[in-house]
N, CA, C and O atoms as CSV, one atom per row, in Angstrom:
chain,resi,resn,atom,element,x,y,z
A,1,UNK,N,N,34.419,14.259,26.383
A,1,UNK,CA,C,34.374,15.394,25.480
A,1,UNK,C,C,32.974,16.017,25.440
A,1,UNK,O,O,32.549,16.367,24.339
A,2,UNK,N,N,32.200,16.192,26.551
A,2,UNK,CA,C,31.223,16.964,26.493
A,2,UNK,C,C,31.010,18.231,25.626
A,2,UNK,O,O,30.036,18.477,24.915
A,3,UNK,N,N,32.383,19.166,25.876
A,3,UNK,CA,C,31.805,20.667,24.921
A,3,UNK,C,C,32.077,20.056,23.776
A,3,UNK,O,O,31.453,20.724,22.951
A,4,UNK,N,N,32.597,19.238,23.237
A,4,UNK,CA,C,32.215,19.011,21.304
A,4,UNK,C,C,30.984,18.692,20.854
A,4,UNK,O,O,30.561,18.817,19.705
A,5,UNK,N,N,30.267,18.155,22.077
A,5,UNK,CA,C,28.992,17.279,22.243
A,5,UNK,C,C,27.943,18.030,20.464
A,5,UNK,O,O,27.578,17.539,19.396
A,6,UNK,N,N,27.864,19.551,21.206
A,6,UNK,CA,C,26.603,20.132,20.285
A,6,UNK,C,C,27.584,20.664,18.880
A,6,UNK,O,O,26.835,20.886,17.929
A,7,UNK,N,N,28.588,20.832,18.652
A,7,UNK,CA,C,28.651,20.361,16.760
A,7,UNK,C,C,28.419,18.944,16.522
A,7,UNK,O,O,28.037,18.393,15.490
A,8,UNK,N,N,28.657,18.549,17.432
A,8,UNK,CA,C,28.397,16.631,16.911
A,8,UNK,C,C,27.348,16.476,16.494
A,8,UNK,O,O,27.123,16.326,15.293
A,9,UNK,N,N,26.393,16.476,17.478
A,9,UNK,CA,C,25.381,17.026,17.393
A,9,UNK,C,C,24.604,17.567,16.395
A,9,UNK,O,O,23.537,17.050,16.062
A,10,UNK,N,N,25.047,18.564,15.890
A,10,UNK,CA,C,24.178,19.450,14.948
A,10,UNK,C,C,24.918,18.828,13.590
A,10,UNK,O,O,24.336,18.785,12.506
A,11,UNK,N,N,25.877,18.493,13.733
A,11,UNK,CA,C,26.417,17.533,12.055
A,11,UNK,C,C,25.603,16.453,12.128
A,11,UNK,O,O,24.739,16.389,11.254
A,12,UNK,N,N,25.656,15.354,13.153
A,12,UNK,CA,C,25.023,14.493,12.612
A,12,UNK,C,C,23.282,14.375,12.219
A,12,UNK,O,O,22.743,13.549,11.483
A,13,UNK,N,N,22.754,15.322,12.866
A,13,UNK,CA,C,21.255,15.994,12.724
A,13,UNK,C,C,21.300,16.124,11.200
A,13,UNK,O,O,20.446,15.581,10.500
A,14,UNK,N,N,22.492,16.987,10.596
A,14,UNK,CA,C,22.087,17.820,9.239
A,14,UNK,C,C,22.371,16.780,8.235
A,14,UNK,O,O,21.923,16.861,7.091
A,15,UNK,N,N,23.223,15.653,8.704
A,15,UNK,CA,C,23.865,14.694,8.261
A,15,UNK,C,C,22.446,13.816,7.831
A,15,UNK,O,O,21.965,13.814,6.698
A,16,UNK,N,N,21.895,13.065,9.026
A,16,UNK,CA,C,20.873,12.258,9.060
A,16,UNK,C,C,19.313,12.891,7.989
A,16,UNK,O,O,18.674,12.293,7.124
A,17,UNK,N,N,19.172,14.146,8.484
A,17,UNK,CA,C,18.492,14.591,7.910
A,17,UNK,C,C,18.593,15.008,6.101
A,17,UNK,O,O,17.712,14.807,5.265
A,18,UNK,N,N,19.690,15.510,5.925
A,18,UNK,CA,C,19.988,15.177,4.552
A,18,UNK,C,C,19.939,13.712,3.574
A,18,UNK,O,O,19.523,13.655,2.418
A,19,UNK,N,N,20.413,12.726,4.281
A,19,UNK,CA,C,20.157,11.295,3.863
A,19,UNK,C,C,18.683,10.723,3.466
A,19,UNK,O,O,18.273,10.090,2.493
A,20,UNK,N,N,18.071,11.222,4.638
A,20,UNK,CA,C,16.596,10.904,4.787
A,20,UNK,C,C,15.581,11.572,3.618
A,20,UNK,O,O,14.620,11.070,3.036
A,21,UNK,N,N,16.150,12.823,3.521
A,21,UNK,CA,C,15.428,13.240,2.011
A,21,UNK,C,C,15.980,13.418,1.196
A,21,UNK,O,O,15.553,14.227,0.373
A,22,UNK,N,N,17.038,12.857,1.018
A,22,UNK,CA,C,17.676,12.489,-0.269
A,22,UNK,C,C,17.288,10.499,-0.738
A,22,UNK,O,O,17.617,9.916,-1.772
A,23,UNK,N,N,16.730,10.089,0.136
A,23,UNK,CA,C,16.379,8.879,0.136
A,23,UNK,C,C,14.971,8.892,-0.516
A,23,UNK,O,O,14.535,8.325,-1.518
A,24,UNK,N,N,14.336,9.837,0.502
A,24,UNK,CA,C,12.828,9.890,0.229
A,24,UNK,C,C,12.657,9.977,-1.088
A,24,UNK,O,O,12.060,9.188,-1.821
A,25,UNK,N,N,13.293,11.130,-1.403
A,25,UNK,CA,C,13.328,11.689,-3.060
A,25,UNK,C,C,13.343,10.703,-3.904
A,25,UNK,O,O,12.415,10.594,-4.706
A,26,UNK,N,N,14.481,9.722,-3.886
A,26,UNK,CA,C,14.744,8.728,-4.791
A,26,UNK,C,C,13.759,7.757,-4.765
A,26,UNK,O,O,13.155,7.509,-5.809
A,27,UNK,N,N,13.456,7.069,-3.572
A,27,UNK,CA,C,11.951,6.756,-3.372
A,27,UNK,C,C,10.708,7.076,-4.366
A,27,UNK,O,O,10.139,6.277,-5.110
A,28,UNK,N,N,10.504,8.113,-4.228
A,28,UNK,CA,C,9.285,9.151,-4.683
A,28,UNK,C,C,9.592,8.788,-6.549
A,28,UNK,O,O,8.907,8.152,-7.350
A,29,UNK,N,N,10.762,9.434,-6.696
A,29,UNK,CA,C,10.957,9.607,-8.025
A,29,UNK,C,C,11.127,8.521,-8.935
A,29,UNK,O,O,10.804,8.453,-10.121
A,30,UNK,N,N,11.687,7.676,-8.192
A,30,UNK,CA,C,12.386,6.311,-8.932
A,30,UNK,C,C,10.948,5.067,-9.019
A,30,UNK,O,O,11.060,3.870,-9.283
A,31,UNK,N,N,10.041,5.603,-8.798
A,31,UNK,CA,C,8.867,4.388,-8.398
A,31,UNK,C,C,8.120,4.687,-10.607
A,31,UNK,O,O,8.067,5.732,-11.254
A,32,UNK,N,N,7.817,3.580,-10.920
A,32,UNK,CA,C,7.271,3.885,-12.759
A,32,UNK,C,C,6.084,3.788,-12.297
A,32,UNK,O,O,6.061,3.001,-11.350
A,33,UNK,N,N,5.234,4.167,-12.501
A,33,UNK,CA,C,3.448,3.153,-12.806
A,33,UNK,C,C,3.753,3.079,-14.243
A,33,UNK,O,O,4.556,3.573,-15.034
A,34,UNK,N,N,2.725,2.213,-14.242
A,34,UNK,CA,C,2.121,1.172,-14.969
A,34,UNK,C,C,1.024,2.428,-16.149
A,34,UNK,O,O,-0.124,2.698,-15.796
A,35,UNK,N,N,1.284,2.692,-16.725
A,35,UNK,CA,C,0.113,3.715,-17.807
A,35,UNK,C,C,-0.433,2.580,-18.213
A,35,UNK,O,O,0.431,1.968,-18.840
A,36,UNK,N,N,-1.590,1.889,-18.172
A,36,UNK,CA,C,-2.089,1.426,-19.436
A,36,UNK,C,C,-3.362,2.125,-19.303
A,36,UNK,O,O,-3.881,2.496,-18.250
A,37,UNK,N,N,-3.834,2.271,-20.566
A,37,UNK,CA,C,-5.087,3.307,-21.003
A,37,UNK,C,C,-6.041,2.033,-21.757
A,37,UNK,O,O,-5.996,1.520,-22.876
A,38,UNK,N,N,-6.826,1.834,-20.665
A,38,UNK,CA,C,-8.283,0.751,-21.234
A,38,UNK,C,C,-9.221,1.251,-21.469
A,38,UNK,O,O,-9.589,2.027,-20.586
A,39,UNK,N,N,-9.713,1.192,-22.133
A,39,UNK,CA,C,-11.387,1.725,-22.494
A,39,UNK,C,C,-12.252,1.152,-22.185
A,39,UNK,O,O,-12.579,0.238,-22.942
A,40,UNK,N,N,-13.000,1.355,-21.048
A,40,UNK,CA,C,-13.909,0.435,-20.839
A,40,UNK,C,C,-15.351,0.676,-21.056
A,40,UNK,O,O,-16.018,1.650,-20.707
A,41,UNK,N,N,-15.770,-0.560,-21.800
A,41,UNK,CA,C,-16.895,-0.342,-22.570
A,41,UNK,C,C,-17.594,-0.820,-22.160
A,41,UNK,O,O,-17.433,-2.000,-21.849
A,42,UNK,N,N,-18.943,-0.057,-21.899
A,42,UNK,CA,C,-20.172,-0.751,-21.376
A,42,UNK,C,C,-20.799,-1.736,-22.146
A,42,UNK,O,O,-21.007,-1.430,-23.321
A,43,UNK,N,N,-21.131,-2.789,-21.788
A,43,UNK,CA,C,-21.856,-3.788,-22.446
A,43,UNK,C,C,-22.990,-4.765,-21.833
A,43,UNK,O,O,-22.803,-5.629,-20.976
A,44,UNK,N,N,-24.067,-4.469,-22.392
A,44,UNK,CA,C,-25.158,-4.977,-21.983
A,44,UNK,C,C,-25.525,-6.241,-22.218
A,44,UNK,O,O,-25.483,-6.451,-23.430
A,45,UNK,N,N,-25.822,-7.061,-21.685
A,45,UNK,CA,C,-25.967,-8.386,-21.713
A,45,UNK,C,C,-27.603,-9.072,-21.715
A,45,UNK,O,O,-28.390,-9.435,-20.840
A,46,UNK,N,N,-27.603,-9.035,-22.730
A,46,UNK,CA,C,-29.395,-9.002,-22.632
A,46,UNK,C,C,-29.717,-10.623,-22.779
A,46,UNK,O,O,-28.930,-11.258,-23.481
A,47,UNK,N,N,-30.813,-11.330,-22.167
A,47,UNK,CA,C,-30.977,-12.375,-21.992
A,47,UNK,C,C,-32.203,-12.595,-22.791
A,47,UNK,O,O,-32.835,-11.572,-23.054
A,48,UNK,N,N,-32.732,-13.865,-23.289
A,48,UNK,CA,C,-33.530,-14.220,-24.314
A,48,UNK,C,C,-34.387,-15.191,-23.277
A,48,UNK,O,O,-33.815,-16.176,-22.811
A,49,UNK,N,N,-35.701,-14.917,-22.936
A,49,UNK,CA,C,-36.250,-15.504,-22.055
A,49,UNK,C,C,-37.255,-16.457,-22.954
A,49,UNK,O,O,-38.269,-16.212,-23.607
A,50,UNK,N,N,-36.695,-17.350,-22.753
A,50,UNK,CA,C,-37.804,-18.594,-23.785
A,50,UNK,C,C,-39.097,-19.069,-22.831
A,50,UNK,O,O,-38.865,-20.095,-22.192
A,51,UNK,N,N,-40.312,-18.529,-22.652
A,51,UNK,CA,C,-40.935,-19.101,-22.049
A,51,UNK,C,C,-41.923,-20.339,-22.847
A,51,UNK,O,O,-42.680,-21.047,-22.183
């Protein structure tokens, strides 16, 4: 069946290609981070030199 070859062809292209970013998407979208909001505070550590 050669002449069916290129709709085959071009379905399974639009086919594959639709999957693939409909995958990606869910991928992309479906991933949470993590928010945590730390404050980070500088703190100096000063040493007491006993001579």
């Amino acid at each position: 069946m050669p002449q069916m070859a290129p709709l085959s062809w071009i379905n399974l292209f639009i086919i594959f290609i639709m999957t693939f970013m409909i995958l990606n998407s869910l991928n992309y979208f479906s991933f949470i981070y993590n928010n945590k909001t730390i404050k980070k505070t500088s703190t100096i550590k000063t040493i007491n030199w006993k001579w």
